[in-house]
PDB file with SEQRES, HELIX, SHEET and CRYST1 records, atoms N, CA, C and O in Angstrom:
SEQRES   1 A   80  UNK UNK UNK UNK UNK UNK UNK UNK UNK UNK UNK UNK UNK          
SEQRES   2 A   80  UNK UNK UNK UNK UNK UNK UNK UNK UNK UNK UNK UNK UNK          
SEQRES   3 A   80  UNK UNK UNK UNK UNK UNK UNK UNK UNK UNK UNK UNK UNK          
SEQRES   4 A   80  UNK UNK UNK UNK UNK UNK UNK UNK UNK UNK UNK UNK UNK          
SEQRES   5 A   80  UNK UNK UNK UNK UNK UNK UNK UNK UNK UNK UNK UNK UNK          
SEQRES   6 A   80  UNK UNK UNK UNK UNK UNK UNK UNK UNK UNK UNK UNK UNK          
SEQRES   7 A   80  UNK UNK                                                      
HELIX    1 AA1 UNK A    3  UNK A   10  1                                   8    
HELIX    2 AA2 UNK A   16  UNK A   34  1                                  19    
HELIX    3 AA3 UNK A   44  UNK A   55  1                                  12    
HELIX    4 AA4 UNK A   64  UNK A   71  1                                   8    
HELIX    5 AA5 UNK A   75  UNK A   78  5                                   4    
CRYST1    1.000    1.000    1.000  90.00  90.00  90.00 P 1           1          
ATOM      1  N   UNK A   1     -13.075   6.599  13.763  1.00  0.00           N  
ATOM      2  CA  UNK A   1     -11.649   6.341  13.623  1.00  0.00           C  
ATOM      3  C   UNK A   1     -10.948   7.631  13.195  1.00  0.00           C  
ATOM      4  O   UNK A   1     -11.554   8.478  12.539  1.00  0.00           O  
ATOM      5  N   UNK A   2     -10.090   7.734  13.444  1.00  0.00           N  
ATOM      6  CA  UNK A   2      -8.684   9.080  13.158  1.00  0.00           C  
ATOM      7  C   UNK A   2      -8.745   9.006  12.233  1.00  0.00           C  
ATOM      8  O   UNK A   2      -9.151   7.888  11.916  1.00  0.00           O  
ATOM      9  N   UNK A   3      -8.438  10.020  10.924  1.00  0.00           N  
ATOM     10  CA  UNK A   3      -8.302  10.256   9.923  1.00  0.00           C  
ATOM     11  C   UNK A   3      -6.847   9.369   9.546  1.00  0.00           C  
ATOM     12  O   UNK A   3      -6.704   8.560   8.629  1.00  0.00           O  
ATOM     13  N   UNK A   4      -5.787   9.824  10.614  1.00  0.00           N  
ATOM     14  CA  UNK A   4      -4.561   9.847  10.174  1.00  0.00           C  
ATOM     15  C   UNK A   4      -4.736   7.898  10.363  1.00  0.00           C  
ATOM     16  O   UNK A   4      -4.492   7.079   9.476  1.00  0.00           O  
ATOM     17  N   UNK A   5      -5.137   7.650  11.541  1.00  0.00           N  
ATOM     18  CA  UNK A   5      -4.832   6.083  11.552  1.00  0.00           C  
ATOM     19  C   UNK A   5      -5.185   5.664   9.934  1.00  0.00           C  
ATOM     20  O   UNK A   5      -4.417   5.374   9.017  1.00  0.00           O  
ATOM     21  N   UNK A   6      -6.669   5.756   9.975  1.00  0.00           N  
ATOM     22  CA  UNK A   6      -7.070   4.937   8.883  1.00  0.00           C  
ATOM     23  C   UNK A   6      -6.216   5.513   7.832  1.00  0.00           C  
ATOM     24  O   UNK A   6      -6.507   4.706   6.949  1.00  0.00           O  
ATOM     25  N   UNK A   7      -5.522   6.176   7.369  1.00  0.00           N  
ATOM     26  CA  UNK A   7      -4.317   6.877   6.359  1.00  0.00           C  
ATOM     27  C   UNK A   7      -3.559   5.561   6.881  1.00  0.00           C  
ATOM     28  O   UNK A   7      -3.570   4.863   5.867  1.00  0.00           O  
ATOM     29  N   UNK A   8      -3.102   5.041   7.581  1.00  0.00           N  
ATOM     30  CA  UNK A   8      -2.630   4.503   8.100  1.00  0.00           C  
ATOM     31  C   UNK A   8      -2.332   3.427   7.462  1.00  0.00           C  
ATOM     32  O   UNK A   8      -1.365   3.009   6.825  1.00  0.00           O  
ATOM     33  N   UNK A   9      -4.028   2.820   7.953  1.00  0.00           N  
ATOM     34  CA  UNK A   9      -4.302   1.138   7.820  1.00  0.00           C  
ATOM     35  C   UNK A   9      -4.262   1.174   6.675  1.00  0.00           C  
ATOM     36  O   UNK A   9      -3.862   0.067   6.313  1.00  0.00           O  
ATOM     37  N   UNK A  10      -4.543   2.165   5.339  1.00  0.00           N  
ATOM     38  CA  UNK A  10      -4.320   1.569   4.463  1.00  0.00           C  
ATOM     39  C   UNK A  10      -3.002   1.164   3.690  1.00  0.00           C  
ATOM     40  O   UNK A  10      -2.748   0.404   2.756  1.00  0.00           O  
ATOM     41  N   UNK A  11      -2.241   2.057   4.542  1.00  0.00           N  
ATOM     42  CA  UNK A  11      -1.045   1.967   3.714  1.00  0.00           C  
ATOM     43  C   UNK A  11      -0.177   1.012   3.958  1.00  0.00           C  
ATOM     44  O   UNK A  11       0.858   0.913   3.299  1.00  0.00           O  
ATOM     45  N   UNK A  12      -0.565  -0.008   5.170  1.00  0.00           N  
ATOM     46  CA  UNK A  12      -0.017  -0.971   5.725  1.00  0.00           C  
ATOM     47  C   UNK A  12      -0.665  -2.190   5.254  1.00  0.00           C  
ATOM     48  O   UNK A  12      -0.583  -3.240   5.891  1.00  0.00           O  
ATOM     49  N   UNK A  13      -1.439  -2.058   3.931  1.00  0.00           N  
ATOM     50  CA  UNK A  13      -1.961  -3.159   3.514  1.00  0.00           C  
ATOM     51  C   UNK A  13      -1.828  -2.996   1.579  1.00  0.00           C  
ATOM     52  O   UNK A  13      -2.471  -3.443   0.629  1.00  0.00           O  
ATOM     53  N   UNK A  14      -0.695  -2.156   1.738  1.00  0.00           N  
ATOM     54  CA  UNK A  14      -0.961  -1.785   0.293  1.00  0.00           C  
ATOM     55  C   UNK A  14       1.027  -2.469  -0.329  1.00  0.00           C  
ATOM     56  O   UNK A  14       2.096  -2.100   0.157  1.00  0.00           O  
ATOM     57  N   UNK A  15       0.890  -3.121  -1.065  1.00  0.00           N  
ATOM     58  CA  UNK A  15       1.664  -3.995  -1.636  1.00  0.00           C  
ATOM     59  C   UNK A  15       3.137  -2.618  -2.106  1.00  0.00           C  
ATOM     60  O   UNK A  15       3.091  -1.407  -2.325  1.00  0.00           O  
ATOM     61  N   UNK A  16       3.987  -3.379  -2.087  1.00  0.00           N  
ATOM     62  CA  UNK A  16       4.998  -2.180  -2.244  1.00  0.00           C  
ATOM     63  C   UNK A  16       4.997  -1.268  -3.774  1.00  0.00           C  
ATOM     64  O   UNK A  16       5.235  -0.061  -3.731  1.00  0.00           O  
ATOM     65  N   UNK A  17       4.814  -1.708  -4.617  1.00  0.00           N  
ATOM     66  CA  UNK A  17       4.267  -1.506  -5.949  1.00  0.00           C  
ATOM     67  C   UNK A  17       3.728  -0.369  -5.571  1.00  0.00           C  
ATOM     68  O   UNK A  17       4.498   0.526  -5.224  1.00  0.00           O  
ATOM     69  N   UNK A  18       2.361  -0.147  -5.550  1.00  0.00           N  
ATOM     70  CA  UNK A  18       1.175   0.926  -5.137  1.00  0.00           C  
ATOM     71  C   UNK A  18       1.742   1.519  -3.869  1.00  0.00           C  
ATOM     72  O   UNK A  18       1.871   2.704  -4.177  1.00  0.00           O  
ATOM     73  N   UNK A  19       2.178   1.378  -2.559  1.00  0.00           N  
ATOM     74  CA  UNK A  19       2.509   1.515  -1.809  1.00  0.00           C  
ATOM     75  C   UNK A  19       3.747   3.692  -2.514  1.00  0.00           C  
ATOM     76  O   UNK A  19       3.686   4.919  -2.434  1.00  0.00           O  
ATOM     77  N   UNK A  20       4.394   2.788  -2.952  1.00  0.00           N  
ATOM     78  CA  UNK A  20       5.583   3.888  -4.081  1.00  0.00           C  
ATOM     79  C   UNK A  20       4.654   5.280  -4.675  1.00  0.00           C  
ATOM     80  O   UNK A  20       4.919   6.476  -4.549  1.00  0.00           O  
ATOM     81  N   UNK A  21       3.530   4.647  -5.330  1.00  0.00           N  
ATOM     82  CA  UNK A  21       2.356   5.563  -6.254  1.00  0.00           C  
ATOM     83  C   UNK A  21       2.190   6.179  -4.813  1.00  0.00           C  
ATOM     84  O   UNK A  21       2.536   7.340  -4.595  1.00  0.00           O  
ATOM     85  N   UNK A  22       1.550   5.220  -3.652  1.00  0.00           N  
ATOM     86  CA  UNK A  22       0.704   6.624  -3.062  1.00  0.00           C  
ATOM     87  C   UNK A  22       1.985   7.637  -1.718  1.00  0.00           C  
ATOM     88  O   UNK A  22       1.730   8.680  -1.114  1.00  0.00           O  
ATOM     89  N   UNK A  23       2.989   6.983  -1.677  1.00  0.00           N  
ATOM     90  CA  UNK A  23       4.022   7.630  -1.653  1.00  0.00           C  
ATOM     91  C   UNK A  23       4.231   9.186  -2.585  1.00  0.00           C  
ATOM     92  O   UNK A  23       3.987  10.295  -2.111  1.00  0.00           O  
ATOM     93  N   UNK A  24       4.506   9.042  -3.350  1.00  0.00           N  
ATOM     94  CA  UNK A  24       4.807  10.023  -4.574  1.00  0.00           C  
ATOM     95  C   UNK A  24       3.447  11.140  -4.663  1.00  0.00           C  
ATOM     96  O   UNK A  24       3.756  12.308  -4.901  1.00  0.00           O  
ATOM     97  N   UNK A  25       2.045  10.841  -4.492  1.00  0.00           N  
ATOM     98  CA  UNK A  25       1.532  11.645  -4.060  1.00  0.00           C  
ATOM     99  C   UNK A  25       1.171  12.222  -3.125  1.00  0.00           C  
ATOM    100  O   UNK A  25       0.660  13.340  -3.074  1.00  0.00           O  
ATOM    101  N   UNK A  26       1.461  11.340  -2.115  1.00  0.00           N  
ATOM    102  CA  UNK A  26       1.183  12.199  -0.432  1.00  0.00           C  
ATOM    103  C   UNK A  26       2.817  13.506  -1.010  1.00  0.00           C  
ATOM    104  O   UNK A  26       2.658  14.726  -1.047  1.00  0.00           O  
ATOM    105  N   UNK A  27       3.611  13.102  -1.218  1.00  0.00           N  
ATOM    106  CA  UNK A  27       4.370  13.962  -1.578  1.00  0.00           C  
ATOM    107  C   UNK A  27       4.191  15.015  -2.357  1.00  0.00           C  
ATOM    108  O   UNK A  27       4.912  16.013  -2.372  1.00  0.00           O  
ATOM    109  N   UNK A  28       3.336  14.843  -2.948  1.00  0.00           N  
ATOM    110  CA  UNK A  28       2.390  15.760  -4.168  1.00  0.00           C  
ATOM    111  C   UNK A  28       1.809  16.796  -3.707  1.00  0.00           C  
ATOM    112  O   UNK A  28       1.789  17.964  -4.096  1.00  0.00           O  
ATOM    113  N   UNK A  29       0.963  15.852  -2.162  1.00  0.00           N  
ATOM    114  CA  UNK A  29       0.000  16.623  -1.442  1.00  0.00           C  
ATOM    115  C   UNK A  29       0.777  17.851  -0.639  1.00  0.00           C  
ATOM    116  O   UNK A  29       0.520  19.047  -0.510  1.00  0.00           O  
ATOM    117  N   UNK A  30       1.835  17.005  -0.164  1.00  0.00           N  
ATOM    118  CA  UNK A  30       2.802  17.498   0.871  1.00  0.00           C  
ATOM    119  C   UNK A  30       3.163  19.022  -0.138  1.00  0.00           C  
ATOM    120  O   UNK A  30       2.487  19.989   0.212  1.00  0.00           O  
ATOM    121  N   UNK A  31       3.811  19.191  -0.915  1.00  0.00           N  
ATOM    122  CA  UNK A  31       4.206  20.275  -1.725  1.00  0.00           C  
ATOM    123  C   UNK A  31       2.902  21.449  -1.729  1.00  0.00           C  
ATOM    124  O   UNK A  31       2.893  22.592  -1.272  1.00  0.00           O  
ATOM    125  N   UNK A  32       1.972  20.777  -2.338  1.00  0.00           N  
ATOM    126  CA  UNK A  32       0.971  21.884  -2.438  1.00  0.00           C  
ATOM    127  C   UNK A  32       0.805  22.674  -1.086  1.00  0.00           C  
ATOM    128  O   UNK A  32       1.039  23.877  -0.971  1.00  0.00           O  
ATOM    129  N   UNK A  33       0.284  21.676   0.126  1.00  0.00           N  
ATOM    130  CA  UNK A  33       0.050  22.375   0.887  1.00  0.00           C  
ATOM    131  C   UNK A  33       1.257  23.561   1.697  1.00  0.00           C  
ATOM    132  O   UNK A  33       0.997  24.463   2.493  1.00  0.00           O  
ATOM    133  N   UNK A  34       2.715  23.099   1.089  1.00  0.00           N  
ATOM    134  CA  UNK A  34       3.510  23.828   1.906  1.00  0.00           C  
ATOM    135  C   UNK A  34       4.103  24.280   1.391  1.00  0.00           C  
ATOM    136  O   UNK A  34       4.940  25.012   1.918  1.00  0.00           O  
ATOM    137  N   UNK A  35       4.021  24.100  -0.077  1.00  0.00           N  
ATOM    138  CA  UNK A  35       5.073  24.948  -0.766  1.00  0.00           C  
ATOM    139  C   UNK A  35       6.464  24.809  -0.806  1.00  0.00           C  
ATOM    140  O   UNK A  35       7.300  25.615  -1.214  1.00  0.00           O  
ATOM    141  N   UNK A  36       6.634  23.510  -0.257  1.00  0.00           N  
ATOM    142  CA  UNK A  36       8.073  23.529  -0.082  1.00  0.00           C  
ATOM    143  C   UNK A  36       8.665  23.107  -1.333  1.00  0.00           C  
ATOM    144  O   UNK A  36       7.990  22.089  -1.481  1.00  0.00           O  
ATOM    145  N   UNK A  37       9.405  23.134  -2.316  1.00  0.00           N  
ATOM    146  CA  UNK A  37       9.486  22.298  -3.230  1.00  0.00           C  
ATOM    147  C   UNK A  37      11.089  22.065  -3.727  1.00  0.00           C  
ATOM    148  O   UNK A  37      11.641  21.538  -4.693  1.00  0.00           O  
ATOM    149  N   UNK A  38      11.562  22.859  -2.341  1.00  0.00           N  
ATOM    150  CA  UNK A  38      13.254  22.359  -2.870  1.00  0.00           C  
ATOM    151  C   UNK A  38      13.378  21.153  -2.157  1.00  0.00           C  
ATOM    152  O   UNK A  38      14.128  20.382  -2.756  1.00  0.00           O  
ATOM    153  N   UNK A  39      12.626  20.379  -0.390  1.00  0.00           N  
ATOM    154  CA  UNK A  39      12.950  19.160   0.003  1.00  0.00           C  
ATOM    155  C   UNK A  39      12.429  18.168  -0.817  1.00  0.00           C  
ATOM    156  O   UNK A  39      13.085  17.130  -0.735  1.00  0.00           O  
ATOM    157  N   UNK A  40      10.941  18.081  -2.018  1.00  0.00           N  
ATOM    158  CA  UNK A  40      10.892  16.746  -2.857  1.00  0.00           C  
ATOM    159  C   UNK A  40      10.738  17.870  -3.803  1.00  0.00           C  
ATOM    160  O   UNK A  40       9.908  18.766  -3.640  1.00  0.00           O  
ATOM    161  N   UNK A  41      11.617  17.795  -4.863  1.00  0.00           N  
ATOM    162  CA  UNK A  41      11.090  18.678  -5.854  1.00  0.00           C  
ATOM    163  C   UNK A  41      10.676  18.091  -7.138  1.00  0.00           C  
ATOM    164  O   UNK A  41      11.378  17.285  -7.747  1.00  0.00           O  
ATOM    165  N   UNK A  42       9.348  18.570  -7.606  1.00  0.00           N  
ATOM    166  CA  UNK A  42       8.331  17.834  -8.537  1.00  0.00           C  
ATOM    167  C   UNK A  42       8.610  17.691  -9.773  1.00  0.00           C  
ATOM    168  O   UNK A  42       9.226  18.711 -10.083  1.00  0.00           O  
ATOM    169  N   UNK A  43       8.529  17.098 -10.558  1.00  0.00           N  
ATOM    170  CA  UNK A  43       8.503  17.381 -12.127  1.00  0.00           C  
ATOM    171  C   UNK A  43       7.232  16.854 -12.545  1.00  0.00           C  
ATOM    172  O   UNK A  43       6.375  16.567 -11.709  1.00  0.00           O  
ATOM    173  N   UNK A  44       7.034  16.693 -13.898  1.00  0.00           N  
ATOM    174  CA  UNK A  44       5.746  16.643 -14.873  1.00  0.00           C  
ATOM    175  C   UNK A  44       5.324  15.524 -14.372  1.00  0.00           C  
ATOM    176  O   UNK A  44       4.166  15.591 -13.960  1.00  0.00           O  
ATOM    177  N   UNK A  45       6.046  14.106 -14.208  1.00  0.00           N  
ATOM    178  CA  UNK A  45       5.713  13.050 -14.346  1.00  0.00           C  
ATOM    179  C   UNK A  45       4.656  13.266 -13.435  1.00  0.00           C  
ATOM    180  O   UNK A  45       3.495  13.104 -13.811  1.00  0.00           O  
ATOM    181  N   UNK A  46       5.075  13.811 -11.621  1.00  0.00           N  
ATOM    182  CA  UNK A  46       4.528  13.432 -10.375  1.00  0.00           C  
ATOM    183  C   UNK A  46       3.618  14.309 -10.780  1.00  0.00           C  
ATOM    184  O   UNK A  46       2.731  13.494 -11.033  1.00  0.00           O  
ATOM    185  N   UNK A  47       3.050  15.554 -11.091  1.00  0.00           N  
ATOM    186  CA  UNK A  47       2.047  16.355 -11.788  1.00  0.00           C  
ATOM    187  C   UNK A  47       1.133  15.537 -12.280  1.00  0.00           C  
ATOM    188  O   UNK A  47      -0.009  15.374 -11.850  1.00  0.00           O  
ATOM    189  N   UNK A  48       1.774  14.883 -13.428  1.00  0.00           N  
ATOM    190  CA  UNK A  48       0.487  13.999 -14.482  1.00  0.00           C  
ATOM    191  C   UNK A  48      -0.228  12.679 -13.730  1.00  0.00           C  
ATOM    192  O   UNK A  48      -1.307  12.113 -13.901  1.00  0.00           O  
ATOM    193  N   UNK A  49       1.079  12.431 -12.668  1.00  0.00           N  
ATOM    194  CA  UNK A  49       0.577  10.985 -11.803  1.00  0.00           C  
ATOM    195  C   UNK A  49      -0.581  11.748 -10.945  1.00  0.00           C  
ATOM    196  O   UNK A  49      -1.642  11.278 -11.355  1.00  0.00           O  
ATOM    197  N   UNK A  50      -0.777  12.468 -10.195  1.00  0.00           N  
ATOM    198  CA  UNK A  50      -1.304  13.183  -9.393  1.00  0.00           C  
ATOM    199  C   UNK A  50      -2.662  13.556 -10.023  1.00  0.00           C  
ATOM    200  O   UNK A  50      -3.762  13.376  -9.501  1.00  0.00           O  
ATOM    201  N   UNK A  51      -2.446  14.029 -11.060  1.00  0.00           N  
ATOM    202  CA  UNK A  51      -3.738  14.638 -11.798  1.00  0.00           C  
ATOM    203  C   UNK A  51      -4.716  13.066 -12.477  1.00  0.00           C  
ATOM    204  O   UNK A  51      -5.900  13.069 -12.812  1.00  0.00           O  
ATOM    205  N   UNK A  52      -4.120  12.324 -12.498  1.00  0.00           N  
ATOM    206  CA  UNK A  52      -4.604  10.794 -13.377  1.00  0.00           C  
ATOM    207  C   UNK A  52      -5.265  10.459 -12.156  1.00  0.00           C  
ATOM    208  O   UNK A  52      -6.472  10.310 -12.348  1.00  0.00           O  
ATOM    209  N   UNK A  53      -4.800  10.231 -10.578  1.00  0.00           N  
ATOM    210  CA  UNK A  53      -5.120  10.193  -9.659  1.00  0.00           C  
ATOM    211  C   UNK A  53      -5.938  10.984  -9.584  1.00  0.00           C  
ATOM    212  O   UNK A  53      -6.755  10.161  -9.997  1.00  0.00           O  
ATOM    213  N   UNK A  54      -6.523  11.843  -9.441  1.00  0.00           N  
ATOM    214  CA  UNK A  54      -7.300  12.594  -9.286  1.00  0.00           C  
ATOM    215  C   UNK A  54      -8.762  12.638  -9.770  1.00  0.00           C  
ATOM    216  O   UNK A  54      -9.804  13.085  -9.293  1.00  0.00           O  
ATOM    217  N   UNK A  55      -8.403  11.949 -10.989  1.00  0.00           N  
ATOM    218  CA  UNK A  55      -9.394  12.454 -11.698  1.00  0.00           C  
ATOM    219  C   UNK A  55     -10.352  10.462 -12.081  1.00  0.00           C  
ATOM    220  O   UNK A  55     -11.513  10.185 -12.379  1.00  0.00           O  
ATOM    221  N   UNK A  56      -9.360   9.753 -11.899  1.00  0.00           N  
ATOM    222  CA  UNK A  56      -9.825   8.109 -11.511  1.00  0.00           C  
ATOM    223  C   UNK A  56      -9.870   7.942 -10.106  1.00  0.00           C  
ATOM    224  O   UNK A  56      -8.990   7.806  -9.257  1.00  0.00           O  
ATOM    225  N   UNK A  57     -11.343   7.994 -10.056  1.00  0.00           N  
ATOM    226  CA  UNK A  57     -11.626   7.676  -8.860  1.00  0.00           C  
ATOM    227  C   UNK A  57     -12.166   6.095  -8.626  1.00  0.00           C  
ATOM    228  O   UNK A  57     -12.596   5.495  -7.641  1.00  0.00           O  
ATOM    229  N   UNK A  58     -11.985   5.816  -9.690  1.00  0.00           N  
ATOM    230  CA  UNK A  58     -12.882   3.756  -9.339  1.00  0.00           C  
ATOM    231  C   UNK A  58     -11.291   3.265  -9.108  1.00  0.00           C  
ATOM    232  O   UNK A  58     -10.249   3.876  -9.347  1.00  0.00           O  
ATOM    233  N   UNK A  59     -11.526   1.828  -8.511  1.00  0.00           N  
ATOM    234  CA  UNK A  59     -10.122   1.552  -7.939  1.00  0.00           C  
ATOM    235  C   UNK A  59      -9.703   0.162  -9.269  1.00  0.00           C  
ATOM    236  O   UNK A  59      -9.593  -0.987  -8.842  1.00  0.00           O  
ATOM    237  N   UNK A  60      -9.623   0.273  -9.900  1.00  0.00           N  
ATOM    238  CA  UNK A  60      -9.689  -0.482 -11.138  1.00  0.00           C  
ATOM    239  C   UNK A  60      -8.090  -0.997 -11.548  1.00  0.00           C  
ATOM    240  O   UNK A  60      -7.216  -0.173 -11.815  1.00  0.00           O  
ATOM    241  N   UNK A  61      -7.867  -2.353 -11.557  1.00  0.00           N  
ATOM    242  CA  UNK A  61      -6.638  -3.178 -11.412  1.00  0.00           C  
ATOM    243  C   UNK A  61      -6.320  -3.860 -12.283  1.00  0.00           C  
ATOM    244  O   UNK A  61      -7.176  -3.806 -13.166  1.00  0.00           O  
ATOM    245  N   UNK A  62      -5.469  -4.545 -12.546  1.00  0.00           N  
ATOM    246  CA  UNK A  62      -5.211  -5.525 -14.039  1.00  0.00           C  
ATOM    247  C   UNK A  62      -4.181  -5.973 -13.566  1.00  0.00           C  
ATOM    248  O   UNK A  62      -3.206  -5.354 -13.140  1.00  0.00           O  
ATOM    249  N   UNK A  63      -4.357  -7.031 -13.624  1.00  0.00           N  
ATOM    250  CA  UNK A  63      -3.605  -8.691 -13.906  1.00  0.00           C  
ATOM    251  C   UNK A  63      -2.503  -8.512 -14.623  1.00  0.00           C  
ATOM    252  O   UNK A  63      -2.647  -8.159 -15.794  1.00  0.00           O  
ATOM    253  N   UNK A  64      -0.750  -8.776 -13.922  1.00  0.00           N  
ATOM    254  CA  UNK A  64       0.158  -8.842 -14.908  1.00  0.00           C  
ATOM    255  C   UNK A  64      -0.062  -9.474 -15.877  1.00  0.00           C  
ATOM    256  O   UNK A  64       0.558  -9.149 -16.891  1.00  0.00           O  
ATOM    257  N   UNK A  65      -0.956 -10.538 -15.945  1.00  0.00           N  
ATOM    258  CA  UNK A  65      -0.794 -11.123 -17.311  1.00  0.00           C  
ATOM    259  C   UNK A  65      -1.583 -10.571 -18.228  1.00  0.00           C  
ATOM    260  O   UNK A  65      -1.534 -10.753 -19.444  1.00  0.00           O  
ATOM    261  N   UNK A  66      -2.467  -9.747 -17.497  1.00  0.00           N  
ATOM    262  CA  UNK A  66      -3.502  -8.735 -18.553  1.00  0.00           C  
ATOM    263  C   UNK A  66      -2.778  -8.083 -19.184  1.00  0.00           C  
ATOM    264  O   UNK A  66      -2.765  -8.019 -20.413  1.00  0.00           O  
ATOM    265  N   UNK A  67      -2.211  -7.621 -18.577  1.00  0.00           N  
ATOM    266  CA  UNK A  67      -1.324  -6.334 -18.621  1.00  0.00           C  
ATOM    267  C   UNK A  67      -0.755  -6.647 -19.742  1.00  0.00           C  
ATOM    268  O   UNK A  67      -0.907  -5.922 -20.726  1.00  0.00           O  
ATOM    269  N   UNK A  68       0.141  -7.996 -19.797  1.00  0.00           N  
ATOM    270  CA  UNK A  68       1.429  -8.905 -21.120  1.00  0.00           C  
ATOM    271  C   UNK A  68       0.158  -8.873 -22.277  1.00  0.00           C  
ATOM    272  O   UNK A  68       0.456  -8.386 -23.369  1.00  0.00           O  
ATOM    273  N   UNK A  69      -1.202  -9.355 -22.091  1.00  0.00           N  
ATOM    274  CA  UNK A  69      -2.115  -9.427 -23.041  1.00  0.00           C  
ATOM    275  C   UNK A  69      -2.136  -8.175 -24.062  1.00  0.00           C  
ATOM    276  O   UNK A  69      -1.776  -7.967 -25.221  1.00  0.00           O  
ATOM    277  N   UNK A  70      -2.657  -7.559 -23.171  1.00  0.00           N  
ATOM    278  CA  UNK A  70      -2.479  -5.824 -23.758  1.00  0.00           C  
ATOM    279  C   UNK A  70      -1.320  -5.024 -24.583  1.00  0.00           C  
ATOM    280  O   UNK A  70      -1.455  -4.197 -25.484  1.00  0.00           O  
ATOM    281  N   UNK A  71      -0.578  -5.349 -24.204  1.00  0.00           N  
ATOM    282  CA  UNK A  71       0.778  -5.254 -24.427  1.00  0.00           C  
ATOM    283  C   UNK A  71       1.712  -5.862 -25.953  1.00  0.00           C  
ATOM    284  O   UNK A  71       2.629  -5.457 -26.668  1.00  0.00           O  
ATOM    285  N   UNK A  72       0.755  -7.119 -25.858  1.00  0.00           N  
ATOM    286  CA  UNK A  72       1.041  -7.929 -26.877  1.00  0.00           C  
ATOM    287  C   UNK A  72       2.824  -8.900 -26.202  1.00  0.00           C  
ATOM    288  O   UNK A  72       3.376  -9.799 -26.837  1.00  0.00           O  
ATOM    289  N   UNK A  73       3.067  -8.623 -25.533  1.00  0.00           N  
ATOM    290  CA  UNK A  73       4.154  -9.463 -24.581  1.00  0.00           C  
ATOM    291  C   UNK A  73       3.939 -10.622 -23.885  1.00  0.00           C  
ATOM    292  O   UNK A  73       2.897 -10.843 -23.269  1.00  0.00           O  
ATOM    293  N   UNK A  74       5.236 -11.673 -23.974  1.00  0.00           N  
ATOM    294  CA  UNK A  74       4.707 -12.622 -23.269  1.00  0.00           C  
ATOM    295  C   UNK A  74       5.833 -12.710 -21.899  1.00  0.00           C  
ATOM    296  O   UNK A  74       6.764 -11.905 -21.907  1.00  0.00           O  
ATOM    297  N   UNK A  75       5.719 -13.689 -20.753  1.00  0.00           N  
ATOM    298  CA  UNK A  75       7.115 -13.609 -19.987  1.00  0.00           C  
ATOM    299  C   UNK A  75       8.221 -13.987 -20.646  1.00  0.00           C  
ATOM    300  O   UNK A  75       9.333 -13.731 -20.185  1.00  0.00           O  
ATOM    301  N   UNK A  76       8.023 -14.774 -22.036  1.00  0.00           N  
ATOM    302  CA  UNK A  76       9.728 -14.924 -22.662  1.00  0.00           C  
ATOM    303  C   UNK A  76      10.438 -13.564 -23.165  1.00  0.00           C  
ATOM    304  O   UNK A  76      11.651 -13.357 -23.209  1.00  0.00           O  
ATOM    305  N   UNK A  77       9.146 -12.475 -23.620  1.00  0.00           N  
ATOM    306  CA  UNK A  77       9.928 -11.088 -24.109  1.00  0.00           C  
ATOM    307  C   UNK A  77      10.294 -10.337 -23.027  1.00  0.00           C  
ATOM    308  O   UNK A  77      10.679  -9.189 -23.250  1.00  0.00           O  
ATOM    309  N   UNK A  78      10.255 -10.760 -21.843  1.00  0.00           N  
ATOM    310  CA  UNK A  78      10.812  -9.972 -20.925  1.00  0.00           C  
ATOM    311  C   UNK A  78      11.912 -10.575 -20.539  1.00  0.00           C  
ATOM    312  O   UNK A  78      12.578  -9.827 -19.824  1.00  0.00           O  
ATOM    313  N   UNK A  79      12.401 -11.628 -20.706  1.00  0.00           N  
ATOM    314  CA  UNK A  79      13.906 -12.685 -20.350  1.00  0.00           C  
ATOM    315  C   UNK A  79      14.125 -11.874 -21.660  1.00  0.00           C  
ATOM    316  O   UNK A  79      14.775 -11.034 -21.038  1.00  0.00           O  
ATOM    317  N   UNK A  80      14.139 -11.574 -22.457  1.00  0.00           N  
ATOM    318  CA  UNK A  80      15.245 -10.649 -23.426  1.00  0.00           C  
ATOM    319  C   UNK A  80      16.028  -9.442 -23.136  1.00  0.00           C  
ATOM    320  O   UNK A  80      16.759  -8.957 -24.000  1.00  0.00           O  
TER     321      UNK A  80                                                      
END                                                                             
């Protein structure tokens, strides 16, 4: 299979949420390789997102409600 397709297929199965993340680093990628950096221009955040990416490679997920667990939040503190 093509490199670029399967780039592809995944991104056509990836929920809009994550979809944004791997957005923001193909843009990441896009910069490095070209240097362009006045058409997306980077700051720390997309740096630190990029490098976190980088460096987590297991595909490891959590449950909004994990997430509220963790958090110590429930869905009523978010209606506030």
């Amino acid at each position: 299979m093509n490199i670029k397709q399967q780039a592809i297929d995944y991104l056509d199965i990836l929920p809009p949420d994550k979809l944004e993340s791997a957005l923001d680093y193909i843009r990441y990628l896009y910069n490095q390789y070209t240097q362009n950096k006045e058409e997306y221009p980077l700051d720390e955040f997309d740096y630190e997102l990029a490098e976190r990416a980088d460096e987590r490679m297991e595909s490891e997920t959590v449950s909004f409600d994990e997430a509220l667990r963790e958090c110590e939040l429930t869905y009523a503190d978010l209606q506030d």
